[in-house]
N, C-alpha and C positions, 0 to 999 in steps of 0.2 A: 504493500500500500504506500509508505512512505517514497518506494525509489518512482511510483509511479506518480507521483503527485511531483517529486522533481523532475518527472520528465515533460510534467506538464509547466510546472514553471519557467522552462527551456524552451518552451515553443515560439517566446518572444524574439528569439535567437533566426529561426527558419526562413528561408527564404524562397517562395514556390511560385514557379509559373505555372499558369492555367491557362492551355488551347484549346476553344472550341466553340460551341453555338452559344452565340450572345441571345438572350431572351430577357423579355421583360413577363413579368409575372404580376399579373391585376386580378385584383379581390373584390369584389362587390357583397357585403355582407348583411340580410335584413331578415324578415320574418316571414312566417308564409301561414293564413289562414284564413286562407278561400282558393277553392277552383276557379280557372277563366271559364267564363261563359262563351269562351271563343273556341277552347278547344280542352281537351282535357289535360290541361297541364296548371301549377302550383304558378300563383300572382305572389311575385317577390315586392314586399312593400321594405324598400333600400332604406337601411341607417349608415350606411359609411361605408366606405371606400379606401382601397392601399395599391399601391404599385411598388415593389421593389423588381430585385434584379432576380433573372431566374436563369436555367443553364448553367452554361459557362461563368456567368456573369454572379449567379448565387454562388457557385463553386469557388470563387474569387473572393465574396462576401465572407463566408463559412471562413478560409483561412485568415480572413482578418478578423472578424470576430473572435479567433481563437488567439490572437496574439502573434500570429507572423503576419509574413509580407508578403505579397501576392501582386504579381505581372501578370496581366491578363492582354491576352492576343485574342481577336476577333473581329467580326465587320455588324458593322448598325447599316440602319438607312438613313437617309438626312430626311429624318421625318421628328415628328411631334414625342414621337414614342422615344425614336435612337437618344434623340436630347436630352430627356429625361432620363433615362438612361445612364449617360455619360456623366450629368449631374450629379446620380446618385451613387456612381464610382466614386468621382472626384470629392465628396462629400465625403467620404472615406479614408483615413489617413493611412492606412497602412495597404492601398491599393494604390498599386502602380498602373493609370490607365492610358498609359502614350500606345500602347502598342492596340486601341480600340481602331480601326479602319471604319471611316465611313463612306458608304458605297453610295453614286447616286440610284436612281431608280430602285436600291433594294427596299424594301419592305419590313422594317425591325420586325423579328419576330416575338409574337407578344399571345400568352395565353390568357384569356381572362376564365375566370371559375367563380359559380356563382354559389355564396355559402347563408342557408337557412336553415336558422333554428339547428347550429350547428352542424348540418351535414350538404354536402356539394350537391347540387341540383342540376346543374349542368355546367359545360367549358365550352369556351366557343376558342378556336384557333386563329390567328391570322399568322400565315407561313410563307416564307421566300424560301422554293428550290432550288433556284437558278442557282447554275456553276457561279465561283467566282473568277475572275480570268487568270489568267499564267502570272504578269505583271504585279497583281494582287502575291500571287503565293509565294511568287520571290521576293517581296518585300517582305513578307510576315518571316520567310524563314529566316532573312539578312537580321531582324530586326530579334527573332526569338531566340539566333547563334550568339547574338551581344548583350542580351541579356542572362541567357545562361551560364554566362563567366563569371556571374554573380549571385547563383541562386546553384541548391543546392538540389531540389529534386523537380519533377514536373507532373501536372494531372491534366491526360486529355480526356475533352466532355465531349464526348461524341454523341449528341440528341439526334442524328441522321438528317440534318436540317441542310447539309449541303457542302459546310465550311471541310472536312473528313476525309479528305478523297485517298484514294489509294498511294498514290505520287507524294502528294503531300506528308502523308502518316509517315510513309516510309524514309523518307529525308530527314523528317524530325525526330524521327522514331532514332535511327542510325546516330544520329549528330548528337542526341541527347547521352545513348547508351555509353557511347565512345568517349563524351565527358565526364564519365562515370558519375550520372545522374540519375537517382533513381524515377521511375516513369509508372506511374499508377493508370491505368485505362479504366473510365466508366463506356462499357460497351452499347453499339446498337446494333440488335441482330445479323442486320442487311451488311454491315460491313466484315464480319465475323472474317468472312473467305479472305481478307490483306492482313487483318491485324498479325503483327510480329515484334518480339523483339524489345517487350517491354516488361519492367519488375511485377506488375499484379496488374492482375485483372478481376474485374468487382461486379457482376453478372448479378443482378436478385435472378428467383426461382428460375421465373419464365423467360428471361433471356438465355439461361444456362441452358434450360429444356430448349428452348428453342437453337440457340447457337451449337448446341451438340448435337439435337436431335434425339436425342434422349427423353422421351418426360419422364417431368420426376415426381413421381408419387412417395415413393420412402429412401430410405438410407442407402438399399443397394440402389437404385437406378440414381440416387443425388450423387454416391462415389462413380458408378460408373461417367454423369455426367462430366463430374471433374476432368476424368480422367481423356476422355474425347476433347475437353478444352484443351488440356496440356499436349495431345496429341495435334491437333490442330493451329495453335499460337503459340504453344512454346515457350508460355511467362514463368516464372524465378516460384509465381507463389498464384492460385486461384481463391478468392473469397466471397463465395458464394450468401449474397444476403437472404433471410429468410422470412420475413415478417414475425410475426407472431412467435417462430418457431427458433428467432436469433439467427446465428450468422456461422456459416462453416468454414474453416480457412483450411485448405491443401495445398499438398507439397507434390512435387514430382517424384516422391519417390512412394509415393500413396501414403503416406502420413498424416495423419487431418486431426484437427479441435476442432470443438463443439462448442460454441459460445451460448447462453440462455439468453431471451429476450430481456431486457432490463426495463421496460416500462409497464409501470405499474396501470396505467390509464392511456388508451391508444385513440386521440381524435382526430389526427390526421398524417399521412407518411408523406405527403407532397415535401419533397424538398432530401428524404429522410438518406438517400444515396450519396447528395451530397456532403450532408455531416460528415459520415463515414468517411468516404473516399478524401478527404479533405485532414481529416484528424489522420489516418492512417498514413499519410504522404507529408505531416508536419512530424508527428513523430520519428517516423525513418529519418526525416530529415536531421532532426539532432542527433541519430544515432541510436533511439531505440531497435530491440528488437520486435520482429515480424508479431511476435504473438501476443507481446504486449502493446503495439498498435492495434490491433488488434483489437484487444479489450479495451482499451481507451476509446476505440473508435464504438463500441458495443454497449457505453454506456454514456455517449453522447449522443447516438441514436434513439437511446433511450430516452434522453430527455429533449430530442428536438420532437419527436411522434408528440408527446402529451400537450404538443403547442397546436394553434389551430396556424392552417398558413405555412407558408414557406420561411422558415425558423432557423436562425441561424443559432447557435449554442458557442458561448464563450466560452472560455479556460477556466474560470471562477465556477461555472456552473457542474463541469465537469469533476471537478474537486469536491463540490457539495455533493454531487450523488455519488462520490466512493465514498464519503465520509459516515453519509446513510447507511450505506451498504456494510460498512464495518461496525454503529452500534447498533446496526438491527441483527446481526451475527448471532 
């Protein structure tokens, strides 16, 4: 407990780029009691409203919240949303956001979610697929090679929104590994068939099942899935998240821990991959090891779920719920 609470006081120490799909994340939150007369659906009567950063862009939120520093590479639109956006970076002291591109004609992409009487009633998407061009991804990599002389590990967010491409991945992938920088992958099924050549890969259930092809119903078909990733991608470590059921972490040589879910009260997981992937890539970053990222990241998940929203979980907070957890022993 104690060497873990210093490694959390060392995360101020970190320094971590984040490449990937820039997203804005809007909340509209009110009450709902009456049917439309228009159709059969629930009349949200609106008390308030949030926009923060979602993707990449929460992924970059998350390590600063927790006390490091976070370089974030990605493209906005030059719209109403991107602005707002890059405000709410910059609004942020321990986020480095020069390396945000803004495209014209793209489209920030931005999810809204609509939340009554505590539970999601619907999300509406507004999405940009379009490639980005050659000229774009040579600047981001000039620009992600000079600031990796500086920073200590890397997390790519790959939401399959477009930024991800195979050329890409694998130039940064390459350039990061060979500056011996550890490289944590949040994955998206579709691109499964290039990923290479990175420290972990962080799949919940149905990405695993899906990127292995495996589903996974129990313990043998979840190892077996592992093991078809390690087959396939070839990362250092797979940690497989599980909702309810906590988080699995394997090794290449079929080795695996079983972490338990740590939240007491579960209102919403929007955001909850990112905590993880985020704590477990600050940790390595000072030098912890694999299993105790791990569990640090196992009970900061724990307490970003019990928040309604996309929740980022500070250092302090993280400390409080081991503190729990040892005088309730």
């Amino acid at each position: 407990m104690a060497d873990l609470i210093k490694t959390i006081e060392r995360f101020k120490n970190a320094k971590v780029l984040v490449i990937g799909d820039i997203m804005v994340d809007h909340f509209i939150y009110g009450t709902v009691d009456r049917i439309s007369p228009e159709a059969p659906v629930p009349v949200v009567n609106v008390k308030r409203e949030t926009i923060t950063p979602g993707g990449a862009a929460n992924v970059a939120n998350n390590v600063a919240k927790l006390g490091a520093t976070a370089y974030i590479f990605g493209v906005t639109g030059n719209d109403n949303n991107g602005a707002i956006l890059k405000q709410l970076m910059r609004n942020e002291s321990n986020i480095i956001s020069s390396g945000i591109t803004e495209v014209k004609g793209f489209n920030t992409i931005t999810k809204t979610r609509v939340i009554a009487n505590n539970q999601q009633v619907v999300r509406v998407d507004w999405e940009d697929n379009k490639k980005i061009n050659k000229e774009l991804y040579i600047a981001l990599v000039s620009s992600i090679r000079k600031a990796a002389k500086n920073a200590d590990s890397a997390i790519i967010s790959d939401y399959g929104k477009g930024l991800i491409q195979r050329q890409f991945f694998s130039e940064i992938t390459k350039m990061l590994r060979n500056m011996g920088k550890f490289v944590a992958l949040d994955p998206k099924v579709q691109n499964f068939g290039f990923y290479k050549n990175v420290s972990i890969l962080t799949p919940n259930t149905n990405e695993a099942s899906d990127g292995s092809r495996i589903k996974i119903k129990d313990e043998t078909s979840l190892n077996k899935a592992s093991q078809r990733i390690f087959t396939k991608v070839k990362p250092d470590y797979v940690l497989i998240t599980r909702g309810a059921e906590g988080m699995s972490l394997f090794y290449p040589d079929g080795a695996q821990h079983h972490l338990k879910a740590r939240a007491q009260k579960v209102y919403d997981v929007t955001g909850a991959g990112d905590t993880v992937i985020s704590t477990i890539t600050i940790a390595k970053s000072i030098g912890a090891n694999i299993l105790d990222a791990c569990h640090l990241a196992n009970v900061a998940a724990g307490v970003a779920v019990s928040q309604l929203g996309t929740y980022a979980v500070n250092a302090a907070e993280i400390v409080e719920a081991l503190s729990k957890e040892k005088s309730n022993r």
